[in-house]
C-alpha positions in Angstrom: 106.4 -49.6 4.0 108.0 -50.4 7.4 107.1 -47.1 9.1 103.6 -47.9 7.5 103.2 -51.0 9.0 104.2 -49.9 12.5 101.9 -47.0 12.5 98.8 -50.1 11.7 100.1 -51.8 14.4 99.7 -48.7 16.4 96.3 -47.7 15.3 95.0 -51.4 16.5 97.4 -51.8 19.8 95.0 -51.0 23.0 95.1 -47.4 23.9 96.3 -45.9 27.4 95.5 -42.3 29.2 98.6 -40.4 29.3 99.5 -36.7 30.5 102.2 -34.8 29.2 103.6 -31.8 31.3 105.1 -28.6 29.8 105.9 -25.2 30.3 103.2 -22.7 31.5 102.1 -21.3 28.0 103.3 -23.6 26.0 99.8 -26.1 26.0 99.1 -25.2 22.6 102.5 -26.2 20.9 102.5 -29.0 22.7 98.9 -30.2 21.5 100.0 -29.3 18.2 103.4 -31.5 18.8 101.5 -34.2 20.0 99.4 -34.1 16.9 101.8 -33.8 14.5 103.7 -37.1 15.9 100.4 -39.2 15.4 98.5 -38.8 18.8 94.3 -38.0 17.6 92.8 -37.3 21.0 94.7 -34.8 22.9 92.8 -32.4 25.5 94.8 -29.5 26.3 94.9 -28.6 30.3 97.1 -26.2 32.8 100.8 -26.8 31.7 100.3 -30.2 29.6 98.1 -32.1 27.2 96.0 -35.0 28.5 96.1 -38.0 25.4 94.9 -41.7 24.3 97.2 -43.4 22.2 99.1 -46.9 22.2 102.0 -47.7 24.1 104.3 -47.6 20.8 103.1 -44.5 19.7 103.6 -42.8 23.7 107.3 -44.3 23.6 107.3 -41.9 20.7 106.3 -39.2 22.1 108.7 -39.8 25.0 111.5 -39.8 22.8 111.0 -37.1 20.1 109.1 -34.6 22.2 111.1 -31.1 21.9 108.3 -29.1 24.3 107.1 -31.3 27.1 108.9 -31.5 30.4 107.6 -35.4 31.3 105.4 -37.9 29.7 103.1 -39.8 32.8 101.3 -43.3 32.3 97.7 -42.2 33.4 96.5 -44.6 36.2 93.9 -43.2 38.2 92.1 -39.5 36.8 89.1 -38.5 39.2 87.5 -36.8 41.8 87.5 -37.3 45.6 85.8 -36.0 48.7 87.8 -38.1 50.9 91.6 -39.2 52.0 89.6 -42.8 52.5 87.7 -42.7 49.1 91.4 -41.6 47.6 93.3 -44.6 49.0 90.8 -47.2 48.0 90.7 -45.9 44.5 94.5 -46.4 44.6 94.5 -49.4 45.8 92.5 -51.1 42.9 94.7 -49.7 40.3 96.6 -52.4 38.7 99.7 -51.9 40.1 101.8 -55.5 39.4 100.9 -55.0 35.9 103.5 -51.9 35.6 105.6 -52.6 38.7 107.7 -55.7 40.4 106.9 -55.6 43.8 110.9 -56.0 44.4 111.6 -52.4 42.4 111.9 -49.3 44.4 109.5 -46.1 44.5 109.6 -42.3 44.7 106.4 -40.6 45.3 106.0 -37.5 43.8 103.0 -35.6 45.2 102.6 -32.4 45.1 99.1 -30.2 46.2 96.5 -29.9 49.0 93.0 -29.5 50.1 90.8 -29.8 53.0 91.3 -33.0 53.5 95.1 -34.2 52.4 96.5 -30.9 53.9 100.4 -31.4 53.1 102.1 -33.3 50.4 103.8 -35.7 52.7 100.5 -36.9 54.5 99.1 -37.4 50.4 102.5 -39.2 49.3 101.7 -41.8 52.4 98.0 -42.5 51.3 100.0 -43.4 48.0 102.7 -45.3 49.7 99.8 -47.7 51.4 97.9 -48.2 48.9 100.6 -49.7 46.9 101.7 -51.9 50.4 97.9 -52.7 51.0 97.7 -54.0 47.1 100.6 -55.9 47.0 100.2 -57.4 50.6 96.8 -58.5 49.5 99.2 -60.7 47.0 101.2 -61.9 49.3 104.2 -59.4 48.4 106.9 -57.3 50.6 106.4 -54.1 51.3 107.5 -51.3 48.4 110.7 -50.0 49.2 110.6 -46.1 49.0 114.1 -44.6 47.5 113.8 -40.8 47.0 117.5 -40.7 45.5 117.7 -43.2 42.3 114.3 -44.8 42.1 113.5 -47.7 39.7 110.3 -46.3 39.5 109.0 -42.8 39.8 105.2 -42.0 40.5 103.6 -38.9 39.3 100.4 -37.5 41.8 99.1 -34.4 42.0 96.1 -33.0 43.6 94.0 -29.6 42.3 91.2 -28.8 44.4 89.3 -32.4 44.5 90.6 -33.4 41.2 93.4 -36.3 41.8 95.5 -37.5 38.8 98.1 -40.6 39.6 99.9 -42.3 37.5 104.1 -43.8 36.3 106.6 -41.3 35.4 108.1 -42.6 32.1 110.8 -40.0 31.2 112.5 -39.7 35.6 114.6 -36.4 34.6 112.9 -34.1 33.0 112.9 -34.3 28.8 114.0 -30.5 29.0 117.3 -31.3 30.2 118.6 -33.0 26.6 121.9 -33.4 27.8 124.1 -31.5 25.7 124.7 -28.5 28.1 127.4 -28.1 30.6 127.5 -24.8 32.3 124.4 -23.1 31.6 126.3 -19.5 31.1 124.3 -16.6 32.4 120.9 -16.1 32.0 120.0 -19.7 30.5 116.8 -20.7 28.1 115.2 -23.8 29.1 115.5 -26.2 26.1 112.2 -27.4 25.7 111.2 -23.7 26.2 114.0 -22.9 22.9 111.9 -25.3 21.3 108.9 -23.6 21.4 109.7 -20.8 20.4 111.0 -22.2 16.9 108.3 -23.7 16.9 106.1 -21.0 17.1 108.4 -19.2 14.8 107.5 -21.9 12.2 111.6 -22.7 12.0 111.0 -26.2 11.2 109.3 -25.1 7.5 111.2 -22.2 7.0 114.4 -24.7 7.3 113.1 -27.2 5.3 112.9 -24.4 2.5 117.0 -23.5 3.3 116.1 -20.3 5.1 119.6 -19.1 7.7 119.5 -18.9 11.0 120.7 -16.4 13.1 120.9 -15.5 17.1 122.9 -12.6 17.9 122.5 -13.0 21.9 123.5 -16.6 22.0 124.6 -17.2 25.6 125.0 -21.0 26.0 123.6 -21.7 22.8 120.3 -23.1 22.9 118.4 -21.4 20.7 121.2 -22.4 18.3 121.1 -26.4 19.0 117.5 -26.6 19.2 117.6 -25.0 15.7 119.9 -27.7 14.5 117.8 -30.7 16.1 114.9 -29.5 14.4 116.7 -28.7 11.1 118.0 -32.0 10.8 115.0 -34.0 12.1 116.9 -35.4 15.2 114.7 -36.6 18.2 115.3 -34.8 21.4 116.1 -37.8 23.4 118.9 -38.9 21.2 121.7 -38.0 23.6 120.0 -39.5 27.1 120.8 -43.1 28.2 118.1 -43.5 31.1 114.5 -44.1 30.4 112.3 -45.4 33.6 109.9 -46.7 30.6 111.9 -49.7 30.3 112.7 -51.0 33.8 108.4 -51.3 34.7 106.8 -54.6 34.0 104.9 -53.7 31.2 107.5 -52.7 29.0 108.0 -53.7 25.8 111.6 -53.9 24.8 111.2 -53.9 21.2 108.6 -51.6 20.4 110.9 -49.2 22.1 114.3 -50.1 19.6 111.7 -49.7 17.1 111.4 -46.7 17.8 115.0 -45.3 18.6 115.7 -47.4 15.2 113.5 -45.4 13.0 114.4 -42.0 14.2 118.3 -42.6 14.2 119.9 -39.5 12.3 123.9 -39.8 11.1 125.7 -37.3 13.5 129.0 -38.5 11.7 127.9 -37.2 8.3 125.4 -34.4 9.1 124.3 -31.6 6.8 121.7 -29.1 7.1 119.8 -27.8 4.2 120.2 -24.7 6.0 122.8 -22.6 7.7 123.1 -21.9 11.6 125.3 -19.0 13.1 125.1 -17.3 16.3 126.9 -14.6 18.3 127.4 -12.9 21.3 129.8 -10.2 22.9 130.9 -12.5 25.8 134.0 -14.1 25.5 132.7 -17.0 28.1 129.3 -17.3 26.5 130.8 -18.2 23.5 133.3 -20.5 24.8 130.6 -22.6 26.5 128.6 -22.3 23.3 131.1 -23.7 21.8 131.1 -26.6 24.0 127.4 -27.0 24.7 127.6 -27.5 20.6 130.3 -30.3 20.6 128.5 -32.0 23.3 125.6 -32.1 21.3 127.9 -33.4 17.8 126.5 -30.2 16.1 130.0 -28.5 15.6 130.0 -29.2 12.1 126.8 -27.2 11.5 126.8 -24.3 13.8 128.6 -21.4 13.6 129.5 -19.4 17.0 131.1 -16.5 16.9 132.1 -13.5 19.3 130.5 -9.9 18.2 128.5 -7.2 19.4 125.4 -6.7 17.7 126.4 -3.4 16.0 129.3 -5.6 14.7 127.3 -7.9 12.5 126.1 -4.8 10.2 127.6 -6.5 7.2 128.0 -10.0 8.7 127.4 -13.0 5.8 125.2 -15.0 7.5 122.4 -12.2 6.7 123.2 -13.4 2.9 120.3 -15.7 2.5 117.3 -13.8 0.7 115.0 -15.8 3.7 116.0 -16.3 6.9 114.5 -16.4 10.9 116.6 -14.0 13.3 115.4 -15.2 16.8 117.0 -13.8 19.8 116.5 -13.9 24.2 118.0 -10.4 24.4 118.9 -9.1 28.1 115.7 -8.4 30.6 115.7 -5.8 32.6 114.6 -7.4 36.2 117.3 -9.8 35.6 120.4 -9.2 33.5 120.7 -6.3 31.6 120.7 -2.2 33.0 117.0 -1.2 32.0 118.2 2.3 31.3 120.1 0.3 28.1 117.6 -1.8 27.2 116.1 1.2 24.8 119.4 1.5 23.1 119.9 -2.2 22.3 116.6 -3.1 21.2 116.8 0.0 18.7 119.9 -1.7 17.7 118.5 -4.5 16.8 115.5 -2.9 15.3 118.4 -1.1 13.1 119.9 -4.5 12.4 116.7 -6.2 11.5 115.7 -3.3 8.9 119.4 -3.5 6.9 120.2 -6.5 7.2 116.9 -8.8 7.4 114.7 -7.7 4.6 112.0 -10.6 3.5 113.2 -12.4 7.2 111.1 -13.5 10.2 112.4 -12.4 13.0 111.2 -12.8 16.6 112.4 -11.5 20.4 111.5 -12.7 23.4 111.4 -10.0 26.0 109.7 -9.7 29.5 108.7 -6.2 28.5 106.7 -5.5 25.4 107.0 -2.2 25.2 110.7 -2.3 24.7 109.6 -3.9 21.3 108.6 -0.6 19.8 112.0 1.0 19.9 112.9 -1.6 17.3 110.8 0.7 15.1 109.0 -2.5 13.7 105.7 -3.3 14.3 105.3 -7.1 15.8 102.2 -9.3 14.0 102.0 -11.5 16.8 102.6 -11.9 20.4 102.9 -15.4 22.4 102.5 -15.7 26.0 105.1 -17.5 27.8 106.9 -18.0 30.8 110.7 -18.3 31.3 111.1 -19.7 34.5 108.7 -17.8 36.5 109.0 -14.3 34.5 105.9 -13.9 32.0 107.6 -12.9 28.8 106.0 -11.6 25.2 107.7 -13.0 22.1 107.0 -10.5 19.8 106.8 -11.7 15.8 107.7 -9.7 13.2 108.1 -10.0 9.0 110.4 -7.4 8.1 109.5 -5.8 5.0 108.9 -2.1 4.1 105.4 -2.1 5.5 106.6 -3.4 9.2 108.5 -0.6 9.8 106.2 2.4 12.2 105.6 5.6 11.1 104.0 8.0 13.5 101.0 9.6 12.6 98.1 11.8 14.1 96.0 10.0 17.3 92.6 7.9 16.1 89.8 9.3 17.7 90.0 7.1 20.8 93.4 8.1 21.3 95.0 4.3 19.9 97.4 2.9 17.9 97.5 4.1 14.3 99.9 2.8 12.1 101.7 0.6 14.9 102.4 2.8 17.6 100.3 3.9 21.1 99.7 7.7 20.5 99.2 9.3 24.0 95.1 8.7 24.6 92.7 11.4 25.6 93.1 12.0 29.6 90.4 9.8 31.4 87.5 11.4 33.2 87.3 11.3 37.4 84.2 8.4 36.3 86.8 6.5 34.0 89.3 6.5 36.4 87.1 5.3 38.8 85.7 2.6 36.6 89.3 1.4 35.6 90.5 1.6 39.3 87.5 -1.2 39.6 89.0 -3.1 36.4 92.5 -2.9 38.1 91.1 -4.2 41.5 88.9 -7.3 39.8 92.1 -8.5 38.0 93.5 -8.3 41.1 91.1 -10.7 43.1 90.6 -13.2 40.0 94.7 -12.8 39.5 94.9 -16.4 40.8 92.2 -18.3 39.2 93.6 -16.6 35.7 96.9 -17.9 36.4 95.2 -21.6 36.5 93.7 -20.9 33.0 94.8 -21.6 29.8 94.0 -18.3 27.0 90.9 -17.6 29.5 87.8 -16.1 28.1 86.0 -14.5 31.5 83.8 -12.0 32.8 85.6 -8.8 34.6 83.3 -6.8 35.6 79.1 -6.9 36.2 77.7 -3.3 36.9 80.1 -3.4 40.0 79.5 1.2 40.0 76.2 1.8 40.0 77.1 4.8 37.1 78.1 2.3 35.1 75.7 0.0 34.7 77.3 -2.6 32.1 78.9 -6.3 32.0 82.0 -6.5 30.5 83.6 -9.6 29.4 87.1 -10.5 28.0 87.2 -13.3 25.0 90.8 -14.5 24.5 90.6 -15.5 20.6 92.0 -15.3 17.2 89.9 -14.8 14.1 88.5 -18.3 12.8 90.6 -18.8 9.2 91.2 -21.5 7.0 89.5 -24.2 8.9 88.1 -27.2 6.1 84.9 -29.1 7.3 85.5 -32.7 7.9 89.2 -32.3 8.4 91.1 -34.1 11.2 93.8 -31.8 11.1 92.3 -28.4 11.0 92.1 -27.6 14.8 95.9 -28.4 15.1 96.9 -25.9 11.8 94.5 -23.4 12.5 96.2 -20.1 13.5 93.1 -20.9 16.3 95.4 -23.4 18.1 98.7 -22.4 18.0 99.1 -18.8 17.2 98.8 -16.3 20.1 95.7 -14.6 20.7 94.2 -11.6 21.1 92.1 -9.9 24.0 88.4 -8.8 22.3 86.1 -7.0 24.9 82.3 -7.6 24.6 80.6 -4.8 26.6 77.1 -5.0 27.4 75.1 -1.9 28.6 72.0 -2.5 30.6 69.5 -0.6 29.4 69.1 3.0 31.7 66.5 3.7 33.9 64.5 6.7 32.8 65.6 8.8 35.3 69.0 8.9 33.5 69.4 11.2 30.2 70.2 9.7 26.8 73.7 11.8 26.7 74.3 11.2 30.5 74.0 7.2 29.2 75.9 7.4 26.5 78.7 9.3 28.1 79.3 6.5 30.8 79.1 4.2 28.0 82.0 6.3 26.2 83.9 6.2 29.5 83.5 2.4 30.0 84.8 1.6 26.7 87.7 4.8 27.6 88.6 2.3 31.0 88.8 -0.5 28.9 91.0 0.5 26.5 93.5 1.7 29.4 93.8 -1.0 31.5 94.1 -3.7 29.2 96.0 -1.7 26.8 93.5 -2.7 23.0 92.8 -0.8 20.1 89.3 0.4 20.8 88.7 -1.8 17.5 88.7 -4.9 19.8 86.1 -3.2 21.9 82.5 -4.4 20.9 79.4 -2.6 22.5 76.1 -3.8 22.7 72.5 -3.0 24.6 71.1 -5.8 26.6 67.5 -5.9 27.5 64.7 -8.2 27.5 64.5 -9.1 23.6 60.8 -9.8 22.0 59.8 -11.6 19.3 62.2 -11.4 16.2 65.0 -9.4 18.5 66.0 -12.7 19.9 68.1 -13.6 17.1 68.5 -10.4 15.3 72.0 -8.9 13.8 73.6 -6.1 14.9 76.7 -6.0 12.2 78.1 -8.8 9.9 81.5 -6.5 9.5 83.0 -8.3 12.3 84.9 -11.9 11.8 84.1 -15.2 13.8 86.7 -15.8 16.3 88.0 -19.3 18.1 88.5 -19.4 21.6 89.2 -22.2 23.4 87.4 -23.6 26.6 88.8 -26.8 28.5 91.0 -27.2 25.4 88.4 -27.5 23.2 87.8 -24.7 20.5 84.4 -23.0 20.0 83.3 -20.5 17.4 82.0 -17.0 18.9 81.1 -13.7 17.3 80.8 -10.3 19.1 79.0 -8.7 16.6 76.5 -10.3 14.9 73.8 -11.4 17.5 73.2 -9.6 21.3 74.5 -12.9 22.4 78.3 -14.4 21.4 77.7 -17.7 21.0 79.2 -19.1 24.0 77.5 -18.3 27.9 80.7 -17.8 30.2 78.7 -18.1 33.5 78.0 -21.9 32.5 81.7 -22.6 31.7 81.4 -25.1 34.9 78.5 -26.6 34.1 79.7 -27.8 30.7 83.2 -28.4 32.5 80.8 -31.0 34.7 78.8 -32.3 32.1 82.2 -33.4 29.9 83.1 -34.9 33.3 80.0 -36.7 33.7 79.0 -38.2 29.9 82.0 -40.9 29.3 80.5 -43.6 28.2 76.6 -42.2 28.7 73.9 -41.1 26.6 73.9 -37.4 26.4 70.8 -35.4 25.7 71.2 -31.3 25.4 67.9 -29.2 25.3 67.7 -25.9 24.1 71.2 -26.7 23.1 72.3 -22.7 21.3 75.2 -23.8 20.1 75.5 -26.9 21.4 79.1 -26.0 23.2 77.3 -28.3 26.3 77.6 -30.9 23.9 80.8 -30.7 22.7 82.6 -31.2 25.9 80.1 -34.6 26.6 81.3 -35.7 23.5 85.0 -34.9 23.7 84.3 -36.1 27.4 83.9 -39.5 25.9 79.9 -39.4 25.3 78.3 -42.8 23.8 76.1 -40.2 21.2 74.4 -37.1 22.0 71.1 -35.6 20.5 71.0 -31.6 20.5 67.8 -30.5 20.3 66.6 -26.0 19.8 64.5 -24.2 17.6 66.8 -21.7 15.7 68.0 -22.7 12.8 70.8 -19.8 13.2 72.2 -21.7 16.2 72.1 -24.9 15.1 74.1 -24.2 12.0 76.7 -22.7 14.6 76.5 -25.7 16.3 77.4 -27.7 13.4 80.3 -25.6 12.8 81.4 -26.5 16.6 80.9 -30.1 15.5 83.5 -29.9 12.8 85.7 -27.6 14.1 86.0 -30.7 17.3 85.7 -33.6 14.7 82.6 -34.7 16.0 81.3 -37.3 13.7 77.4 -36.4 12.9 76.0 -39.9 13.4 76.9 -40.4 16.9 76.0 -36.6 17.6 72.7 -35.5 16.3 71.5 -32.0 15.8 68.0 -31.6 15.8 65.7 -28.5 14.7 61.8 -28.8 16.9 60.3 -27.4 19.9 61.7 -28.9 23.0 58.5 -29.0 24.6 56.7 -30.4 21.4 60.0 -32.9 21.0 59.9 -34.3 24.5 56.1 -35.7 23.7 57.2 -37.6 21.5 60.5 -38.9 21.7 60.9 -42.7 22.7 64.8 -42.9 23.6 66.4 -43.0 26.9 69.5 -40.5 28.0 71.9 -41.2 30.8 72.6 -37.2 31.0 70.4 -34.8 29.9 71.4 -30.7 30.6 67.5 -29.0 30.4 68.6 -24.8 30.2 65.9 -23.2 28.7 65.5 -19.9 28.0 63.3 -17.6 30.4 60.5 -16.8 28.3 60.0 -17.5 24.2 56.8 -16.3 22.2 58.7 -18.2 18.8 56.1 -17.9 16.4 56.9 -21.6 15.8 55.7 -22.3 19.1 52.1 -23.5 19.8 52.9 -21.6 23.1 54.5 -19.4 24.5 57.5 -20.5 27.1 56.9 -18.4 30.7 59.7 -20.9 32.7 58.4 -19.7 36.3 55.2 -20.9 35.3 56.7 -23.8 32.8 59.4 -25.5 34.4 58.1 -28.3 36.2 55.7 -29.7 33.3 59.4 -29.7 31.3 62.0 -31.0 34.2 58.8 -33.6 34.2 58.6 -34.6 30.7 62.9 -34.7 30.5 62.8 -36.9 33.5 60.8 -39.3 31.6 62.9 -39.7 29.2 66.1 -40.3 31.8 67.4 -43.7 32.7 66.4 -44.8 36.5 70.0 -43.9 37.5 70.6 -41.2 35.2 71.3 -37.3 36.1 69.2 -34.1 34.7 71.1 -31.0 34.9 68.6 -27.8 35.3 69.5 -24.2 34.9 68.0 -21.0 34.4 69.4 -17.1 34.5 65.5 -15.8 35.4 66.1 -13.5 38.1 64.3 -14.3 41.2 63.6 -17.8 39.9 61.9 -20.4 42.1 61.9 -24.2 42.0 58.4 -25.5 42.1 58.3 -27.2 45.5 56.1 -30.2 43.7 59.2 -31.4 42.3 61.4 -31.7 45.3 58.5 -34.1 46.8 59.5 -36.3 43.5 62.9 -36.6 42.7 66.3 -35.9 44.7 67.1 -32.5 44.1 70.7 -31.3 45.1 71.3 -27.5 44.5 74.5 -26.7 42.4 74.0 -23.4 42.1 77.5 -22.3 44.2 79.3 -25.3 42.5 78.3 -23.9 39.0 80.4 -20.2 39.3 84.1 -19.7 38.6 86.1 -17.0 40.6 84.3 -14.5 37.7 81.2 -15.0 38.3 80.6 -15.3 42.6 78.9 -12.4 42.4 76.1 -11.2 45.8 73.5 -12.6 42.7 74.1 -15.1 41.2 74.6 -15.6 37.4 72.4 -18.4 36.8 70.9 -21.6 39.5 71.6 -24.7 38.5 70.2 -28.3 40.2 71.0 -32.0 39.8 68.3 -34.0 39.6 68.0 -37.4 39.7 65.1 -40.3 40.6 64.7 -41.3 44.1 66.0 -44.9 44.9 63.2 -47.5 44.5 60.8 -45.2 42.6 
């Protein structure tokens, strides 16, 4: 009844912007952290999860969080062109509502651009806008302390995007305070964390399943089991929160809190039992002590043994259990020409001893996970420190275990392991040489992304004449309509996904022979296969070409599943093989990124809305209400689906099946936004016309600017090659051209993708 009551008084307290920071890699679990402690809107961004909850339910999050790194009080979230325009935005925050003008300040700023060049000249735009808001009050001067502040701010600067705001946590949450001497080769704890996490160790416990880590080292892996086993918040053992020394803290929402999580130490017990190992003596012995600290000895077993020793070790007794293990890496502590030996030892292990187990290894080399002689269902991208690692997932059973046999006829894995592929042609190499070179240029733009879907290559070789893009996804299971929680438990959001290729061949000029064509087709998918190292089963081809009449929306093969990627942190529905197109445009991906930007609060109309993806970030973006208006009955159903699978309630965000050009005469509403990207030509039989848009587009950009409030924005875009804006219109309305604004990295091609214009009324019209 009393946790009930405080979560009612949480649900009607006013609601603050926070960020949470956290590992690179780790965005999912911690969305689907955030989630299961309570939080409803979370946005998923690079290395942390943007949210809107009360201040009760953050102090939560601040003290329970196993994954994030720092929880920050959202002050200021926007865009800037200027230092000037930067420091006045700073200076109206509402600083003396969070801070005593007598309290001390560190700065935190960290990124650059053209015009705050260096970190220091950005932390002194902060520093005087606090001095300028608090003089304007008659106040001292803030007193900067860089060594123990009272109060830490948070600012960092991507590009023109500026995000400011309090540090709640000071140190960061990872460091729990349980571990002395980090022994060699130490796991971040929040990272440990995750990894159970994505192990699904906090179920299997719950159902008494052991737990075992034979390459213990400190013993991380082994407390961060415990925690989670026995329910205990990750901040139990720290004594410093910065949340309670600002103004605006509230003292006993925060006991509340500590009250309701408080866990027995004195008289623990698991429902589940915890043993680890490792064949150094010091490992072990700070273990041992990294344990105590913690007031886990009773619970967890450490113990000194090689791996080959635990052969018929007890703590393999349980008929269910999770063997989880950080064995040795190469580049940094173990002898690579061992590494094959161990990890068939602990293949060997896992097949003995571990039958009906989970198991999962976290390696920075995942080949080395095929000497185990177990094929891994899953792989999660992560980063330990700065070293990208794999942890590879396996259930060991019977049918895990790999058993060569002959090559597939594209030279791929069959039955679990990489058969040795076909030599490529002198054109394949060639063409994977150009793959190899692309992910070289758009290496740093990838690193920004979160699961990136992206396009890698565009008919770059003149002999091979296709576009080839790569969808990060997992297939879309098990998702209910209508239910709040099936983002978060959907394999979709927290399961590590899978590279799928779409590859679109432009149609050959006669000049070139059908098996000419199709043999640099064979080689493209050959290249693809190589360099990104897929089953060719992931490998989709299609034909792309003007499409007439009934083409437009015509199947190719319903064999293949709906996946889920995610864009922005929002998930979207796609399919490679049903239609020509996949449900999602990539070379628009900024354009929606600025229309979600652009729609808090505001009206949002969407026309020729496909599926409607467009519309969900203006609605996740904050949007008032949106109306989504096409002709296709197949795409608005798929834009539906988008609706649900984002909780987008259907009142506030209509779909609606008509003729744009038909609808525009005679709706009566107003939009504060309105996206106009029709298609370049349409001969619909349910059209009274046909749609030419050279010839079209300024009776449409005039009849949506009718319907757009005096201040409102139109956002107009086409992919017609060679397209020209009528020059009638630019004698109307302001017209600014966002054409280079509206292509990522992938897409800054000589041609470009798409154009794309902002238009707006002129001032006084």
């Amino acid at each position: 009844m009393k946790a009930q009551k405080n979560a009612n008084a949480a649900a009607s307290a006013p609601r603050q912007h926070y960020f949470a920071t956290c590992p690179k890699g780790l965005e999912a679990v911690l969305a689907r952290e955030l989630r299961g402690l309570g939080i409803e809107a979370v946005q998923e961004s690079v290395a942390g999860c943007y949210f809107d909850c009360a201040q009760a339910q953050a102090y939560n999050v601040c003290y329970k969080t196993r994954v994030a790194n720092r929880v920050v009080l959202v002050l200021l979230r926007r865009g800037f062109d200027s230092g000037e325009a930067l420091l006045q935005a700073a200076t109206a925050c509402d600083w003396q509502a969070h801070i005593d003008p007598a309290q001390s300040v560190h700065i935190d700023f960290n990124g650059s651009n053209a015009f705050i060049r260096n970190a220091k000249y950005g932390a002194q735009l902060v520093r005087d806008a606090l001095n300028d808001y608090f003089r304007a009050r008659d106040e001292d001067r803030i007193e900067l302390d860089n060594f123990r502040p009272d109060v830490r701010l948070y600012a960092r600067l991507f590009k023109r995007r500026f995000t400011l705001g309090i540090d709640l946590v000071g140190a960061s949450l990872h460091q729990r305070g349980y571990r002395g001497d980090g022994g060699e080769a130490p796991l971040k704890e929040n990272l440990a964390a995750a990894l159970l996490m994505l192990c699904d160790w906090p179920a299997l416990a719950a159902q008494g399943a052991s737990f075992v880590d034979p390459f213990c080292g400190s013993g991380t892996l082994l407390i961060e089991a415990a925690l989670q086993a026995a329910n205990i918040p990750s901040g139990y053992l720290r004594d410093d929160w910065p949340l309670l020394r600002l103004a605006s803290a509230d003292q006993s929402a925060w006991q509340a809190c500590v009250d309701n999580a408080y866990v027995d130490l004195q008289n623990l017990s698991l429902p589940c039992r915890i043993a680890g190992s490792d064949v150094s003596r010091n490992a072990v012995d700070i273990a041992r002590q990294n344990v105590a600290r913690a007031g886990l000895a009773e619970v967890v077993e450490v113990s000194r043994a090689a791996i080959t020793d635990l052969e018929s070790a007890d703590c393999f007794a349980n008929a269910t259990g999770l063997l989880l293990a950080n064995p040795p890496y190469g580049q940094r502590v173990g002898d690579k020409q061992q590494l094959d030996e161990l990890y068939a030892q602990i293949g060997a292990l896992l097949k003995q001893n571990c039958a009906g187990w989970q198991a999962g290894i976290l390696t920075d080399n995942a080949e080395l996970g095929w000497r185990t002689g177990l094929r891994s269902f899953r792989q999660h991208k992560v980063y330990n420190g700065n070293i990208e690692c794999r942890l590879l997932r396996y259930e060991v059973s019977s049918d895990s275990q790999l058993k060569p046999r002959a090559r597939d006829a594209a030279g791929q894995r069959v039955g679990g392991l990489r058969q040795a592929a076909a030599p490529l042609s002198e054109g394949a190499k060639m063409l994977a040489n150009r793959l190899r070179k692309n992910l070289r240029r758009l290496k740093p733009w990838l690193a920004t992304q979160t699961a990136p879907s992206y396009r890698v290559y565009d008919a770059d070789l003149p002999e091979y004449a296709v576009a080839i893009d790569c969808y990060t996804a997992l297939p879309l299971t098990g998702i209910a309509k209508n239910t709040a929680s099936s983002p978060a438990s959907n394999p979709a959001t927290n399961a590590a996904p899978l590279q799928y290729f779409h590859l679109q061949e432009y149609a050959a000029p006669a000049s070139i022979d059908e098996a000419t064509a199709g043999r640099r087709v064979s080689e493209a998918v050959q290249a693809v296969c190589e360099v990104f190292d897929v089953p060719a089963q992931q490998v989709v081809l299609k034909r792309r070409e003007r499409q007439r009449g009934k083409q437009q929306y015509a199947k190719f093969s319903s064999q293949l599943p709906d996946l889920v990627i995610r864009e922005g942190g929002y998930p979207f529905i796609i399919n490679l093989g049903k239609y020509l197109d996949t449900g999602l445009f990539l070379d628009h991906r900024p354009l929606r990124r600025l229309i979600g930007e652009r729609c808090r609060g505001k009206r949002f109309l969407n026309l020729y809305a496909y599926t409607a993806s467009a519309t969900v970030h203006a609605a996740r973006g904050g949007a008032r209400s949106s109306v989504s208006v096409d002709m296709s009955k197949t795409y608005l159903a798929w834009a539906a689906r988008n609706f649900e699978l984002n909780e987008m309630p259907f009142q506030q965000h209509l779909l609606e099946r008509a003729d744009c050009g038909e609808w525009l005469q005679s709706c009566e509403r107003c939009f504060d936004v309105i996206l106009l990207d029709p298609p370049s030509f349409s001969n619909s039989s349910r059209m009274a016309h046909t749609l030419d848009l050279q010839r079209d587009h300024a009776d449409l950009i005039k009849r949506s600017m009718a319907l757009l409030e005096q201040s409102g924005e139109l956002y107009f875009s086409t992919n017609r090659r060679g397209f020209r804006l009528a020059p009638e219109l630019l004698a109307v309305y302001t017209v600014e051209d966002l054409t280079d604004a509206t292509h990522d990295p992938d897409f800054q091609r000589p041609r470009p993708s798409h154009y794309c214009w902002r238009i707006t009324n002129r001032k006084g019209s």
